[in-house]
VORO-337065 format. One record per residue (C-alpha): x, y, z; residue number from 0. Coordinates in Angstrom, 1 decimal, m for minus. Example, Ala and Ser with C-alpha at 12.3 -4.5 7.8 and 13.67 -1.06 7.14 Angstrom:
<rs>
12.3/m4.5/7.8/0
13.7/m1.1/7.1/1
</rs>
This chain:
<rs>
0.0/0.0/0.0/0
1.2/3.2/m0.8/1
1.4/6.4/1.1/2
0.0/8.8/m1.7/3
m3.6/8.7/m2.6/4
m6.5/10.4/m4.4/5
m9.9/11.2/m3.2/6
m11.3/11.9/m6.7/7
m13.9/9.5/m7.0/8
m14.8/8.8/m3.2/9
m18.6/8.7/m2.8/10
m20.0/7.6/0.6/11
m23.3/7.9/1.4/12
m24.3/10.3/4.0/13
m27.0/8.2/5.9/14
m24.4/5.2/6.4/15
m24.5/4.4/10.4/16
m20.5/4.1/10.7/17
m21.0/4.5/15.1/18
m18.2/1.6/15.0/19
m14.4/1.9/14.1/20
m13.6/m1.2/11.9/21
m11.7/m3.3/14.3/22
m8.8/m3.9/11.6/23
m7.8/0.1/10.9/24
m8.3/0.4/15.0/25
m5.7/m2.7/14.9/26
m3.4/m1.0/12.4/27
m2.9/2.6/14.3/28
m2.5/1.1/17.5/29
m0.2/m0.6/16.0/30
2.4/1.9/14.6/31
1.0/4.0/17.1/32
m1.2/6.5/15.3/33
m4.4/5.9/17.4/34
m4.9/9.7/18.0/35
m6.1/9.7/14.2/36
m9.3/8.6/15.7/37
m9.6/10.7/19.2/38
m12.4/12.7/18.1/39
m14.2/9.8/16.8/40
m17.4/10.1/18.8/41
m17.7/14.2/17.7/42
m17.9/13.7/14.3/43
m21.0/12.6/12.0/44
m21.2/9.8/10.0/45
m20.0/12.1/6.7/46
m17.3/13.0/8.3/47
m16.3/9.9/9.6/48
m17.0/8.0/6.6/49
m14.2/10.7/4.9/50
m11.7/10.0/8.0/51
m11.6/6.1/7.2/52
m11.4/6.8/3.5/53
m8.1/8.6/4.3/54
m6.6/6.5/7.4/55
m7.7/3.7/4.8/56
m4.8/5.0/1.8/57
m2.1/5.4/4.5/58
0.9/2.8/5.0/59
1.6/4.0/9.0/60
4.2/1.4/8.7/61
5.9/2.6/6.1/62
5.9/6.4/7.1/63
6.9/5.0/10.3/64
10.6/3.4/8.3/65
10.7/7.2/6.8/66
10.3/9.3/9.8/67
13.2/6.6/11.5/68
15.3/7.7/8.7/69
14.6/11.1/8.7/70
16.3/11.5/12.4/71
19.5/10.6/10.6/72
20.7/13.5/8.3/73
22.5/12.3/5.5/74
26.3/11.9/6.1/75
27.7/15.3/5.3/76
30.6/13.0/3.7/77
28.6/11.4/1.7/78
27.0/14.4/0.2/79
30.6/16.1/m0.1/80
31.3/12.9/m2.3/81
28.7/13.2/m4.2/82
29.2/17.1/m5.4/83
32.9/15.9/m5.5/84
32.4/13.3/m8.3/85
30.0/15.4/m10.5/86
30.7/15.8/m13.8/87
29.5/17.9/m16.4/88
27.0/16.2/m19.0/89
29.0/13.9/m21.4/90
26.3/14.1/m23.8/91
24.9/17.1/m25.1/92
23.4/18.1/m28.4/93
24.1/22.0/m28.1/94
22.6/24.7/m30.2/95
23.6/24.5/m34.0/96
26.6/26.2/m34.8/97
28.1/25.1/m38.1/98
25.7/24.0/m41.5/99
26.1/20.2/m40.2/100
24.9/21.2/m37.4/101
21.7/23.1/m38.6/102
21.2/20.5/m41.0/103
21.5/17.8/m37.9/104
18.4/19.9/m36.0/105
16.5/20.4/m39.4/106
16.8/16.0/m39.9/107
15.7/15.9/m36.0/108
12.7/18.5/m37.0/109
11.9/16.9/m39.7/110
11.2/13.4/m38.0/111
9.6/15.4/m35.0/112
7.3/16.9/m37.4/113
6.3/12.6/m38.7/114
5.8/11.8/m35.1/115
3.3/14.5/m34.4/116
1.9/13.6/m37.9/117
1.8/10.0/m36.7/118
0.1/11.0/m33.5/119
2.3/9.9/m31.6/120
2.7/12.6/m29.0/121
0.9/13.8/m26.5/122
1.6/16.9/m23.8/123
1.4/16.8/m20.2/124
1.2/19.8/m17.8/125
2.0/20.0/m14.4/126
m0.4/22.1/m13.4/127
m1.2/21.4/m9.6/128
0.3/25.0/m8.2/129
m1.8/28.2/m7.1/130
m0.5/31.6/m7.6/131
0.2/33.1/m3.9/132
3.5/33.8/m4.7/133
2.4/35.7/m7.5/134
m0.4/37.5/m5.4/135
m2.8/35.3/m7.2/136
m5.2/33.1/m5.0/137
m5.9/30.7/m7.9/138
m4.5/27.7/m10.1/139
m0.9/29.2/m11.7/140
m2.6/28.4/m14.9/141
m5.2/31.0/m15.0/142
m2.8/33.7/m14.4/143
m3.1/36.4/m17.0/144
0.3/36.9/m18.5/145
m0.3/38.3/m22.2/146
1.6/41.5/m22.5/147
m1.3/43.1/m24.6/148
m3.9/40.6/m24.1/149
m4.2/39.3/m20.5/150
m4.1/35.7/m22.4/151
m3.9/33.4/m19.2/152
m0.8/30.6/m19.0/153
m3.5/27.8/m20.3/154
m4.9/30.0/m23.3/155
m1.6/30.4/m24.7/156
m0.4/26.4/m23.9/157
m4.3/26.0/m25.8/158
m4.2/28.0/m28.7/159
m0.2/26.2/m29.2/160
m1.7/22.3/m29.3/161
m4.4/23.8/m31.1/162
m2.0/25.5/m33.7/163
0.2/22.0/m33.7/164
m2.7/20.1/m34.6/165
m3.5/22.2/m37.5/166
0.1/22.0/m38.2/167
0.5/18.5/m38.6/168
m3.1/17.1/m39.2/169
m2.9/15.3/m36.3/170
m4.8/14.5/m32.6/171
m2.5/15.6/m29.8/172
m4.0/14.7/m26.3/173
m3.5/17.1/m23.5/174
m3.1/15.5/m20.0/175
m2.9/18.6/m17.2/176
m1.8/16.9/m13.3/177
m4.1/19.3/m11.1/178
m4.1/19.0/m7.1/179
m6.7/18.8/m4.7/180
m5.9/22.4/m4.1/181
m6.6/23.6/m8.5/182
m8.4/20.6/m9.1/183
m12.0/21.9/m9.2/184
m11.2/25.6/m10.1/185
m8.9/24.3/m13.2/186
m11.9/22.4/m14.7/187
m14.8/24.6/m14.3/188
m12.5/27.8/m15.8/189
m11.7/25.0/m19.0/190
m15.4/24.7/m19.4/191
m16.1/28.5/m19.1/192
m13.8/28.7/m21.7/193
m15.1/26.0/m23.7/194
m12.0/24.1/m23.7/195
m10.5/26.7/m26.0/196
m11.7/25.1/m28.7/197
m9.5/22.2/m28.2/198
m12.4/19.9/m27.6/199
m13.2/18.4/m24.0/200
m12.7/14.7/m25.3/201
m9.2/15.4/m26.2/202
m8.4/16.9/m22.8/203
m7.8/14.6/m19.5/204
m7.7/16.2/m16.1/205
m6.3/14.0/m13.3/206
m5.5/14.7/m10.1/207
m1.8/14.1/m8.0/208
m2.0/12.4/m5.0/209
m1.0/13.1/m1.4/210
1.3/12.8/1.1/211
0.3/13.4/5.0/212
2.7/15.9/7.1/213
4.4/14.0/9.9/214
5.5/15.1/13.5/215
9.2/15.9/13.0/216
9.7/15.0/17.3/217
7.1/12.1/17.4/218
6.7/10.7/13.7/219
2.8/11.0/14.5/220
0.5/11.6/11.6/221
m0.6/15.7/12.3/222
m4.3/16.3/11.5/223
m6.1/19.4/10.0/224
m8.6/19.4/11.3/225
m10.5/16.6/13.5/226
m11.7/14.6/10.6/227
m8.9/15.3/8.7/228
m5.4/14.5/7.7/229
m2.7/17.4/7.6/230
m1.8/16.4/3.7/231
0.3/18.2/1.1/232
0.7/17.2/m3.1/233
3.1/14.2/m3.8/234
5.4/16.5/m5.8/235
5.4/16.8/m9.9/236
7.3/12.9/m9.1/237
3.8/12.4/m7.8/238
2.6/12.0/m11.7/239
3.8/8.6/m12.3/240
1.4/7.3/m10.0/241
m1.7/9.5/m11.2/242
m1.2/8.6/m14.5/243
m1.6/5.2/m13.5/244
m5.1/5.6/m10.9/245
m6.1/8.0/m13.9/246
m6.3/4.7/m16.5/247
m4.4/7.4/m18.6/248
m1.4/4.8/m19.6/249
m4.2/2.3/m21.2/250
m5.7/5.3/m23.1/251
m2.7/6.4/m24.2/252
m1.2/2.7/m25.3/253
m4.8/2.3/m26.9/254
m4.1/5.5/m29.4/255
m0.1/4.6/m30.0/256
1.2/7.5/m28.2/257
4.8/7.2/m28.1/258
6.5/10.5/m26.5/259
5.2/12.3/m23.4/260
6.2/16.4/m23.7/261
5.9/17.4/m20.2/262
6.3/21.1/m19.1/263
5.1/22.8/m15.9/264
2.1/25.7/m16.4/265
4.6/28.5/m15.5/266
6.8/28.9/m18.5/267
4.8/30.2/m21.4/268
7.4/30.4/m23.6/269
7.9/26.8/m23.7/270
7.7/25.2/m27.2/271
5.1/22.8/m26.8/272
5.6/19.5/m28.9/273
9.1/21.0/m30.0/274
9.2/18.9/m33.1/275
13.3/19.0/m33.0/276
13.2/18.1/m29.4/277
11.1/14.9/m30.4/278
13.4/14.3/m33.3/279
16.6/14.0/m31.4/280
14.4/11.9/m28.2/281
13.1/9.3/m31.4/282
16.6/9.2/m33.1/283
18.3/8.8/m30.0/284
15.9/6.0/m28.4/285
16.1/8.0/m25.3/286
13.8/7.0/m22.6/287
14.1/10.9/m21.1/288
14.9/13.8/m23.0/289
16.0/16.9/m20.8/290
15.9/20.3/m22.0/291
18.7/22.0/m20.5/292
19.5/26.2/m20.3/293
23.0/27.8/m19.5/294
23.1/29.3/m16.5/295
23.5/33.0/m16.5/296
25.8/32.8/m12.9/297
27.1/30.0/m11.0/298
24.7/31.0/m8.3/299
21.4/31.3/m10.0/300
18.9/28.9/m8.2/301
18.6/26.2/m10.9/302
18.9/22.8/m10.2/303
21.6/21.4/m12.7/304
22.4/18.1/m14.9/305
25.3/16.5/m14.2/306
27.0/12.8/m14.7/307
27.5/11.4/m11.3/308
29.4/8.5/m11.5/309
27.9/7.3/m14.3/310
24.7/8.4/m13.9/311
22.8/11.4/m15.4/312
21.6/13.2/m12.2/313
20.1/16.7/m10.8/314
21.9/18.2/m7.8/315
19.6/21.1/m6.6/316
21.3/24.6/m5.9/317
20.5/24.1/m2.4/318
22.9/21.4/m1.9/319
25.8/23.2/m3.9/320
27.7/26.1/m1.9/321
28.9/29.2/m3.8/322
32.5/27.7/m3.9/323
31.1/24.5/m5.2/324
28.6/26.0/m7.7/325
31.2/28.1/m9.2/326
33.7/24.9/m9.7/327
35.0/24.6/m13.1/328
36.6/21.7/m15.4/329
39.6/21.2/m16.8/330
38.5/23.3/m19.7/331
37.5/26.6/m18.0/332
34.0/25.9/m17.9/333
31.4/25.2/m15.4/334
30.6/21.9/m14.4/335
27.1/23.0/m13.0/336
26.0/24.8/m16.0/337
23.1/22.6/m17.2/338
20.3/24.4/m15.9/339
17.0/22.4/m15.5/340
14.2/24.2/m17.6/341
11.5/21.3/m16.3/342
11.0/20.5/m20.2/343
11.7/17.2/m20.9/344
9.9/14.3/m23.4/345
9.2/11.0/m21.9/346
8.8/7.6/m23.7/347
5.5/6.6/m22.6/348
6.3/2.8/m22.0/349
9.6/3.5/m19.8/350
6.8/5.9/m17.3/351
4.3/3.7/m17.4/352
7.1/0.5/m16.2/353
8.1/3.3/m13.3/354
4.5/3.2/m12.5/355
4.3/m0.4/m12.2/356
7.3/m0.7/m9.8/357
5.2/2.1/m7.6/358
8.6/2.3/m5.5/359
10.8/3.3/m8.3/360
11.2/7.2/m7.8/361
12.4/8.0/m4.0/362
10.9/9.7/m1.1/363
12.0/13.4/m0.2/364
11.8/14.6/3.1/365
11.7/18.3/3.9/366
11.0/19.8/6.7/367
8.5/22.4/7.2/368
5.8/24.4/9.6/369
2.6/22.7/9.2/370
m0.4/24.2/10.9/371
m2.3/21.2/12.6/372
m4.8/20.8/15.9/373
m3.5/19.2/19.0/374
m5.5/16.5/21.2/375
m7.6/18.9/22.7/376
m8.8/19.9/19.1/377
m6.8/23.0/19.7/378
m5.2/25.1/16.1/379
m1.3/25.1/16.4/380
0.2/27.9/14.3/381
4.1/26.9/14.4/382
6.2/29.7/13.2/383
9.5/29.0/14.5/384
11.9/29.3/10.9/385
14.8/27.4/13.0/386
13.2/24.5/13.9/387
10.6/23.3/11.7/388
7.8/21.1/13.5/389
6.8/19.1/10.7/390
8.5/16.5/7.1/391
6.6/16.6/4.3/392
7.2/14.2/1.6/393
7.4/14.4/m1.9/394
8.6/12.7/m5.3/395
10.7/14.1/m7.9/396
10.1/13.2/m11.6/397
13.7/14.0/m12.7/398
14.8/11.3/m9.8/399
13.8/9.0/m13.4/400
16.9/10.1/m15.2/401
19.2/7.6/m13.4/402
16.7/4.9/m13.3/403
17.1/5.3/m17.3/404
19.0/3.3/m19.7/405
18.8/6.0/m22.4/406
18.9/9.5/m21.2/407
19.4/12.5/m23.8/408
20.2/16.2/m23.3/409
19.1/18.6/m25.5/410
20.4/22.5/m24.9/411
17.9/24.8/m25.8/412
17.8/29.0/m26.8/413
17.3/30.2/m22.9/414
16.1/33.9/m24.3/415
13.3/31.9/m26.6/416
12.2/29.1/m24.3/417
12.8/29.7/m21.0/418
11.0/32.8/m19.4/419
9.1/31.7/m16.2/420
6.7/33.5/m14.0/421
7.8/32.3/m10.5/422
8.0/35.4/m8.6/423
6.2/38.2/m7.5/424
8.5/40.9/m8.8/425
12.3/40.7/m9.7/426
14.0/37.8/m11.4/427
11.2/35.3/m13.3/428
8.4/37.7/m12.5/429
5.6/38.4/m14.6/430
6.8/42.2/m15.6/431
9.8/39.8/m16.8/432
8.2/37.5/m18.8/433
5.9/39.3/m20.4/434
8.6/41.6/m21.7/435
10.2/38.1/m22.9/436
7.3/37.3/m24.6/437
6.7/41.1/m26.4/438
10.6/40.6/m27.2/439
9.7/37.5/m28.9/440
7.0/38.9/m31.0/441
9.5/42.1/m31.7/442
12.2/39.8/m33.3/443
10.1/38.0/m35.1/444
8.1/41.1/m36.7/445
12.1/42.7/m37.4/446
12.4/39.3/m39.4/447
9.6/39.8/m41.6/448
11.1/43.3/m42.1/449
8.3/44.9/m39.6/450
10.7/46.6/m36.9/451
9.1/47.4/m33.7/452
10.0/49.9/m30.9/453
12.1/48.2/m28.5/454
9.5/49.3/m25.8/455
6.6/48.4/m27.6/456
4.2/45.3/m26.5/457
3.5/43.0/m29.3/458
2.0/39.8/m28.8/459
1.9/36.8/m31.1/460
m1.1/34.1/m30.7/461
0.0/30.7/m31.5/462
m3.3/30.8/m33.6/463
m1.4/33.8/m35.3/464
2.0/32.0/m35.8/465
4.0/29.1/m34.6/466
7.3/30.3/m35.1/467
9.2/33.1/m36.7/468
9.2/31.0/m39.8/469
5.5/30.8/m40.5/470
5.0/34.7/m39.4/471
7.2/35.8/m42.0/472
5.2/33.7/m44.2/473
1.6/34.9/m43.3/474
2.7/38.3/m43.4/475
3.8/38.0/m47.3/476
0.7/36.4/m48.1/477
m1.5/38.4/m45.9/478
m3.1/36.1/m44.4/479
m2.5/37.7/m40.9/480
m2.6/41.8/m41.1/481
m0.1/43.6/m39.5/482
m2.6/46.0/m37.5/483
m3.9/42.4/m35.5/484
0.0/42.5/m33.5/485
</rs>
């Protein structure tokens, strides 16, 4: 039994008489000692109980009884000194196209991307299970409006660039978005105010990511929200593996022949969905991942990085690296932590659906946190000490795959064209930042088709309008498009 679960599709009917606790859960908490689950057993009603079992009922206590054991013992700072030690920097690396081999070796790739998605054999998958607050914005990341001229919203323009594909290349491209109990809900009914964009709502599959609950960091004891409910947090974007698989989406997707999995996460709208030379090189290559990679612009910039560690294509996060470390260069003069993780990478379908099966395969994180919870008085704890943390959550990683993987492949993409994220409020990543990324964009494709723009004039490009640079210069010389409509 697994510690993550789903409560999408739970139904219990209110008028049940549930008065008794079913003698084998009271069996199994006393056991790993998490009896207090049930301490306000005789205060609740029968709904509420019914939903406490349903949750006690998708928890292995055992098992996040082995973790919390583990997590008293912080890994051996030797250990992770020998780690960063042996790091490499990425043998493998098909870089940006330099010479006329080259550009000729990404148009080939292109050119067999371009048959795949003709074949339908791709499909995209967003991770779209994180709300806005950072961003001021108490609702799903996805729905934040982020067109410079428009207010286009992240989904709109991932919409209107699956719809443009599929006009493209004649072909059915699924969309699979991983929501959260938290965007869940509010993700689906703002698709269907928006009719889908158009996409139609067969051809778009919402499932949700599981969840992990928040553990005493002193005690190991299970912390509760509330007294029919489990203190719980998402699984992680790792988490996907696993909700693909409750979801039924791997038999769907086996049933139409996808092949390749794009996966991005809703933040980056300048992300080239279904990248058609990305595919190329991940079908040429056999490659079971596909990593999309960015130069960092300092050794410091919080990026986690790719890197060979003996033997194995890894990511070490920023956090682990100190300045000293981060800034450590090879024998060449160059950076071995350059390989900046854009979170774009394209997955062969049958290699995540065997991590599935093996539901063990990606590890368990443990961070640890302040999580609000009630004590056994019923009683709301606020902890707020940042020096001792009173909770571990737990989470998976879906790059924690790439050394699992026989065939792994990095591809290093144009950071100023596909890598523009809207992470934080203001600053670095923000959305003034992006959105002057994507007007930049639009203003270098318009100088191309010999229509130069004001440096500090918005333009924004639809999908619908244009794919690429390529196909804007051609609309514009035909007229299909009008210049007044950018």
């Amino acid at each position: 039994m697994t510690a993550s679960f789903h409560f999408s599709g739970f139904v219990h009917k209110a008028d049940s008489v549930m008065s008794t606790i079913p003698v084998d859960i009271q069996e199994r908490l006393n056991e790993h000692s998490q009896s207090h689950l049930l301490l306000f057993w005789n205060k609740l009603t029968d709904s509420q109980r019914a939903s406490l079992l349903h949750q006690i009922a998708q928890v292995d206590p055992g098992m996040l009884g082995r973790i919390w054991q583990t997590s008293l013992k912080d890994e051996s700072p030797l250990d992770a000194q020998t780690r960063i030690e042996s790091a490499r920097s990425p043998g493998q690396v098909i870089r940006p196209p330099q010479s006329a081999g080259e550009l000729d070796q990404w148009d080939q790739a292109a050119d067999l991307g371009a048959g795949e998605l003709r074949a339908g054999k791709v499909a995209v998958i967003t991770v779209a299970g994180g709300q806005g607050s950072r961003l001021g914005f108490e609702h799903p990341k996805g729905m934040f409006p982020i067109g410079p001229k428009s207010d286009r919203t992240l989904f709109q323009i991932f919409a209107e660039q699956i719809l443009a594909r599929r006009r493209r290349h004649r072909a059915a491209i699924p969309w699979l978005i991983m929501t959260s109990d938290a965007t869940h809900a509010e993700t689906l009914a703002f698709l269907q105010q928006q009719d889908f964009f158009g996409l139609g709502a067969e051809t778009i599959h919402l499932f949700q990511q599981g969840s992990f609950p928040a553990l005493d960091a002193a005690t190991g004891r299970i912390l509760m929200s509330s007294r029919h409910e489990l203190a719980l947090s998402p699984d992680g974007h790792g988490g996907l593996v696993a909700a693909l698989k409750l979801a039924g989406l791997f038999d769907l997707l086996s049933e139409r022949g996808i092949r390749h999995l794009y996966y991005h996460q809703v933040d980056n709208p300048t992300a080239i969905l279904c990248d058609p030379a990305l595919i190329g090189f991940h079908a040429s290559h056999r490659s079971q991942l596909t990593t999309n990679v960015v130069r960092k612009v300092s050794p410091t910039e919080r990026m986690g990085v790719l890197v060979d560690i003996n033997g194995h294509l890894e990511i070490v996060e920023y956090s682990e690296l100190t300045p000293e470390q981060a800034a450590r260069c090879d024998s060449s003069g160059d950076w071995i932590f350059w390989a900046g993780n854009t979170a774009i990478h394209v997955f062969d379908q049958e290699f995540l659906n065997q991590l599935a099966i093996n539901s063990d395969s990606l590890p368990l994180h443990v961070a640890r946190k302040n999580v609000p919870y009630i004590d056994d008085q019923g009683s709301s704890i606020q902890p707020d000490d940042p020096k001792k943390s009173n909770a571990i959550k737990l989470e998976r990683f879906i790059f924690d795959a790439l050394p699992i993987a026989e065939r792994t492949l990095i591809v290093e993409g144009d950071r100023t064209r596909e890598f523009n994220p809207v992470k934080n409020r203001d600053g670095a990543d923000s959305p003034e930042t992006c959105r002057e990324a994507l007007s930049r964009i639009g203003r270098d494709w318009l100088t191309a088709a010999g229509h130069p723009v004001d440096k500090d004039q918005p333009v924004e490009i639809s999908p619908l309008q244009a794919l690429d640079q390529e196909e804007l210069i051609q609309r514009l010389a035909t007229g299909a498009i009008p210049l007044s409509d950018l």
